[in-house]
N, C-alpha and C positions, 0 to 999 in steps of 0.2 A: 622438495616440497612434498608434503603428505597428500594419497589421493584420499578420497571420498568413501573408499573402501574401507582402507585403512584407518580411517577416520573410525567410522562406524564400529571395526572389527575391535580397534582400541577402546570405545568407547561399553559395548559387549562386555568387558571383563572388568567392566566396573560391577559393585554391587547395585543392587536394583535402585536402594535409597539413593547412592549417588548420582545415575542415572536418571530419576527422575529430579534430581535438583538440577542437574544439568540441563536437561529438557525445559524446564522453568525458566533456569534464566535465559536459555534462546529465545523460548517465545518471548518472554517479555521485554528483551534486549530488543526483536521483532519488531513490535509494537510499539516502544519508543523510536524506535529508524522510522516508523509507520509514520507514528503524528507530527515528528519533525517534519517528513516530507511534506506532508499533508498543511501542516503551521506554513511551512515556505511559498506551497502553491497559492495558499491563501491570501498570505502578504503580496503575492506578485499579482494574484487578480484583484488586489483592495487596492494596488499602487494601477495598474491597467487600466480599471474606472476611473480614478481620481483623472485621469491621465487623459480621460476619456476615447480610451480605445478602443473599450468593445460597446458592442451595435446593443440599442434596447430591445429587446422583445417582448411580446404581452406572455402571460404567463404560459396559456393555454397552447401556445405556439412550444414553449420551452419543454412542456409536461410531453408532449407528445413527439418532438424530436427524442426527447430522452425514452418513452416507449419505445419507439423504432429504432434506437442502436441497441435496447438490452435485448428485445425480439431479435436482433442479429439482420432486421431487412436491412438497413442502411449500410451499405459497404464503403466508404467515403474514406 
């Protein structure tokens, strides 16, 4: 198996043009891995309500838990 070095070092001795088409389609190969995950979560929390598993909250409860985990206080 090839390390991460190696990766990189082979990658190096491309031309720059091909390096930056490479670079492109990672990111963007990225990004589709991204919004499938993102599409799956979503189906699983649209099938979890239906399902009704998760608890209601009033909004103002939701906006301000979500403050205090991206503030980092909530350690949970």
């Amino acid at each position: 198996m090839i390390t991460l070095d190696q990766a990189i070092d082979t990658v190096k001795q491309l031309p720059i043009e091909q390096q930056e088409i490479l670079a492109d389609i990672f990111y963007h190969r990225h990004l589709e891995k991204r919004r499938r995950e993102i599409a799956e979560d979503a189906r699983k929390s649209i099938a979890d309500f239906h399902a009704g598993k998760l608890e209601s909250k009033p909004v103002q409860e939701i906006i301000s838990e979500l403050r205090m985990t991206s503030d980092g206080t909530n350690e949970s």
